[in-house]
Every structure is written in structure tokens, then in C-alpha cells.
C-alpha positions in Angstrom: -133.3 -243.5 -14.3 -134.8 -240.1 -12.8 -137.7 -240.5 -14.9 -138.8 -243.9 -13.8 -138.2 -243.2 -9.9 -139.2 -239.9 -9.8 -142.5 -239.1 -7.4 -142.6 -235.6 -9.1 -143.6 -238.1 -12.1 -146.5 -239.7 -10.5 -149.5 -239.4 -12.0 -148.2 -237.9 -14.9 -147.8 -238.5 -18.4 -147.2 -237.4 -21.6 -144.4 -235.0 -20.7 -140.5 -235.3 -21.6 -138.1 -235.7 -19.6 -134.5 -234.1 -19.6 -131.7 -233.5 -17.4 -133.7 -235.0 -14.1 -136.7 -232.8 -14.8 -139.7 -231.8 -17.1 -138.5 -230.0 -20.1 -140.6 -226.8 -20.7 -142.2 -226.3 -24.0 -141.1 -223.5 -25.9 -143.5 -220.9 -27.3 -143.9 -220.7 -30.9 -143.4 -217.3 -30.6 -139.7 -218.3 -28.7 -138.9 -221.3 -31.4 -136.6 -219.2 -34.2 -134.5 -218.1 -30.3 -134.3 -221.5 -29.0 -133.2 -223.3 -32.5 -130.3 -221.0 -32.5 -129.2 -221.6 -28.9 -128.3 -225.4 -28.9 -128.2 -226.4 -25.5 -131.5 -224.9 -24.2 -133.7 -227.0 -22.1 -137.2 -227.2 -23.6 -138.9 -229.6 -26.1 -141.2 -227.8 -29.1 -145.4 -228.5 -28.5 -145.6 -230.9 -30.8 -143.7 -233.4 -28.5 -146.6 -233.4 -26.3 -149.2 -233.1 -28.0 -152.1 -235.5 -27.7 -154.0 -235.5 -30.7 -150.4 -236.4 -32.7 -150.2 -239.2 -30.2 -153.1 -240.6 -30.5 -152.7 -240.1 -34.6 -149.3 -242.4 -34.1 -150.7 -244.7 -31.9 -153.5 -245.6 -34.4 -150.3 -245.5 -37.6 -148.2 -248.1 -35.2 -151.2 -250.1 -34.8 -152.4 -250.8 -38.2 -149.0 -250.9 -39.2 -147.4 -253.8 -36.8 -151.3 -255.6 -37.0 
């Protein structure tokens, strides 16, 4: 629900969501760290990243056409 009410959220897009805020991304460098902790807040880049969006977009599109 926090993610479709929030104003912190307006204007913005392409970012995850979890436990009522933005989820950081984690480092590369921090990845190997943060896949042994379960529980940490923070999403890997590849969640967010544009170009793979835009790459599955055009996927879903030829696929449900």
C-alpha cells in the first residue's frame, strides 16, 4: 500500500520498493556480503536497470502480440 500512496514516490519510477521505503542497491563490490546476510534491505542493480527494462518490455511485446 506504501508504494501506491506514498508522496516520497512521486515522480519517480523505476525503483523497488520494500519495507515502506526505497531499497538501496547494493555494490557489486558488497554482493558476495549481502547474499550471505538474508534479511538485508537492498535490491542488486540489475533490478533497476533501464536498458534490461526496456530489453523485456520489447520480449513481452512480441511475445503477447
Amino acid at each position: 500500500m506504501w508504494c501506491a500512496t506514498s508522496p516520497q514516490l512521486d515522480g519517480l519510477g523505476g525503483v523497488y520498493c520494500e519495507n515502506c521505503d526505497i531499497s538501496p542497491l547494493v555494490a557489486p563490490a558488497d554482493e558476495a556480503g549481502w547474499r550471505a546476510e538474508p534479511g538485508l534491505p537492498g535490491v542488486l542493480p540489475y533490478v533497476a536497470d533501464p536498458e534490461a527494462a526496456a530489453r523485456l518490455w520489447e520480449v513481452s511485446e512480441r511475445l503477447t502480440a
